[in-house]
Every structure is written in structure tokens, then in C-alpha cells.
N, C-alpha and C positions, 0 to 999 in steps of 0.2 A: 504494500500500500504506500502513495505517495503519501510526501508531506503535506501536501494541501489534504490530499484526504482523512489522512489522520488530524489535521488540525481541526475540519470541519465534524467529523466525528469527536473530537474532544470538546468541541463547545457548546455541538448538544447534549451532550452529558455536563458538561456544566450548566447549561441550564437547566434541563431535569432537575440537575441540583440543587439549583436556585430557585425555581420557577416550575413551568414545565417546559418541555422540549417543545416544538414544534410542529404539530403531527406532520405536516407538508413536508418540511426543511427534515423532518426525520427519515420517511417513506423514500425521498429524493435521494438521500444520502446512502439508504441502503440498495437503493437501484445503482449507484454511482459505483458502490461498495462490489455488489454481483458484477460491474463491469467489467472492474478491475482487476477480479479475478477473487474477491475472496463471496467464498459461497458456505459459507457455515448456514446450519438447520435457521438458527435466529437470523440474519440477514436475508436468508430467503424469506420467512416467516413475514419480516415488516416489508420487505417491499413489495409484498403479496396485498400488503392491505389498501385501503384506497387514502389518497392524501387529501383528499376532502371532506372523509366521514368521519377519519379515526380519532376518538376523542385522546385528547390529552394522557388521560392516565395511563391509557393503554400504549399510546405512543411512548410514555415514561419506562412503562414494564418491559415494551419488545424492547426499546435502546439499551435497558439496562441488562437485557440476556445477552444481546449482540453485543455488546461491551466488555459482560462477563465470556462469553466466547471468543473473543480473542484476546483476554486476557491484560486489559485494559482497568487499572485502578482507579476507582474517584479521585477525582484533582479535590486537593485543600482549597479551604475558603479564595484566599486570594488569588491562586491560579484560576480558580470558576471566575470569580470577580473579574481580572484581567482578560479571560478569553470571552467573556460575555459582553464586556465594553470595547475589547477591541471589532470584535464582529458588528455590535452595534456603530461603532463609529465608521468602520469601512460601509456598511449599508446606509452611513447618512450623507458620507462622502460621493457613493454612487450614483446614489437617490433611488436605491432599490427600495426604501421604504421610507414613507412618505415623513419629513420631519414634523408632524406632530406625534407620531408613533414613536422615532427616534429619540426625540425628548424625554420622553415619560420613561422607554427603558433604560434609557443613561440613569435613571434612577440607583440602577447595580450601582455604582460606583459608592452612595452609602453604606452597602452591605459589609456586616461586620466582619469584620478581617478584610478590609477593600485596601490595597494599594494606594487606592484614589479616593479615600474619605473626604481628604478637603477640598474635593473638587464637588464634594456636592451643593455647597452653595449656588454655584454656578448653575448646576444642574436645575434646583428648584427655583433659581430666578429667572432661568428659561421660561419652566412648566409656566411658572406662574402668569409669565407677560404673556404666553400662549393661551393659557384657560382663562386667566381673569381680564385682559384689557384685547384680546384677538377675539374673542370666541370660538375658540380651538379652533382656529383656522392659521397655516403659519402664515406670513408673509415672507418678500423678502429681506427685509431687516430681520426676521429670525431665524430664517434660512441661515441666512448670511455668519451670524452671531453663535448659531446651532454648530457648522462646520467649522468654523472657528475656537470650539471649543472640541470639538470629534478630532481635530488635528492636533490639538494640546494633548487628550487623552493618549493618542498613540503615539504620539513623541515620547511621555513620557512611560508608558509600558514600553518598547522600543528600546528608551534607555534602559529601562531597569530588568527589560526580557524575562517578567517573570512568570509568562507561560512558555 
């Protein structure tokens, strides 16, 4: 397995961790998984399922056999932290998801054992000009101010490489 794929496979498991996984971004990931050659019972198992039904939990349980089948340890707090902020901030840089979605997940970066706990101010003075004076709707001054802050976050994981 490549390194992207194993990165992208580590950071739905850190979410699970956090959160839950993805079901889409999960199912995806195990088709990606059968691509590349690894076909274990559980990676057949989730990309057998649909990425638009499977609920949450379930999406949690298959990543976490397919996880446990290749022999893949839960990341500590701050590595989930770090690999769930960096994937979010690459997706806000992209604009694969939309920045008011991006917002509100940068929320990780409070979670305890976060790398980036002081960055959460930042974080909720986002949210906040987004929900309370936009009406969750972004502009671009929060676009703008959103990747401005997504490119601080990975600078400073980057530095500190702590996934």
C-alpha cells in the first residue's frame, strides 16, 4: 500500500476516533484499498457496502476490522488530532468541501491532546462570524481568512510532523 493510501486510511481511523469516519470517504477508500491490491475479508466486506446508505456506526465497525486486518494501531490523541486537521485543511484549500463545513471541523484542533489547542480561538472566531453575522453562509472574506488559517495549520503540523 502506498503512502497516500495509508495516510488516507489512517485518518479515517482517526476520525472514527474522534468522530465518526465517513461512510463515503470510508467505502471509497476500501475500493481504492481492493485496487491496490490488498483484498482482506474486511476491505472486501466495506467496499461491498453502499456509500450513501451506510450509516456511521457501521462505517466505524467495518474500518475498524479492516484496520484490525492489517494490523494497523489507533493513533494517540494528537496524531488523530493532526491527521484530522491536516485532511481538513487540505479539503478547505481544495475546496472539496465547502468552507462552512470546513470551519466547524477545524473545531478538532481543540480536542484534548490537540497539537493545535491555541489555534482554537481562531477556529471559533471563524465559526462564529460565519453563524452569527453571515448566516452560515461563507463569503469571500471568510473564505479568504478560512485558508489563511488551513495554511497556518499545516505549516505548523508540517513542522512539527506529528502524524
Amino acid at each position: 500500500m502506498d503512502d497516500e493510501l495509508l495516510r488516507r486510511l489512517r485518518t479515517e481511523q482517526a476520525r472514527a476516533l474522534l468522530e465518526d469516519a465517513d461512510p463515503h470517504y470510508a467505502v471509497m477508500l476500501a475500493c481504492d484499498l481492493l485496487v491496490a491490491g490488498v483484498n482482506g475479508d474486511a476491505v472486501v466486506a466495506l467496499a461491498a457496502e453502499s456509500a450513501r446508505t451506510l450509516p456511521a456506526h457501521d462505517a466505524n465497525r467495518r474500518l475498524a476490522a479492516v484496520t484490525d486486518e492489517l494490523g494497523l494501531s489507533e493513533p494517540d490523541l494528537p496524531t488523530a488530532v493532526a491527521l484530522i486537521a491536516a485532511d481538513t485543511c487540505e479539503r478547505i484549500l481544495d475546496r472539496s468541501i465547502p468552507a462552512e463545513v470546513g470551519a466547524h471541523r477545524l473545531y478538532v484542533v481543540g480536542h484534548e491532546g490537540s497539537p493545535l489547542d491555541d489555534l482554537l480561538p481562531a477556529v471559533a472566531a471563524l465559526a462564529a462570524h460565519l453563524e452569527d453575522d453571515l448566516g452560515g453562509r461563507a463569503d469571500d472574506d471568510l473564505r479568504t481568512r478560512l485558508a489563511a488559517l488551513a495554511r497556518t495549520i499545516l505549516s505548523r503540523l508540517t513542522a512539527g510532523d506529528p502524524a
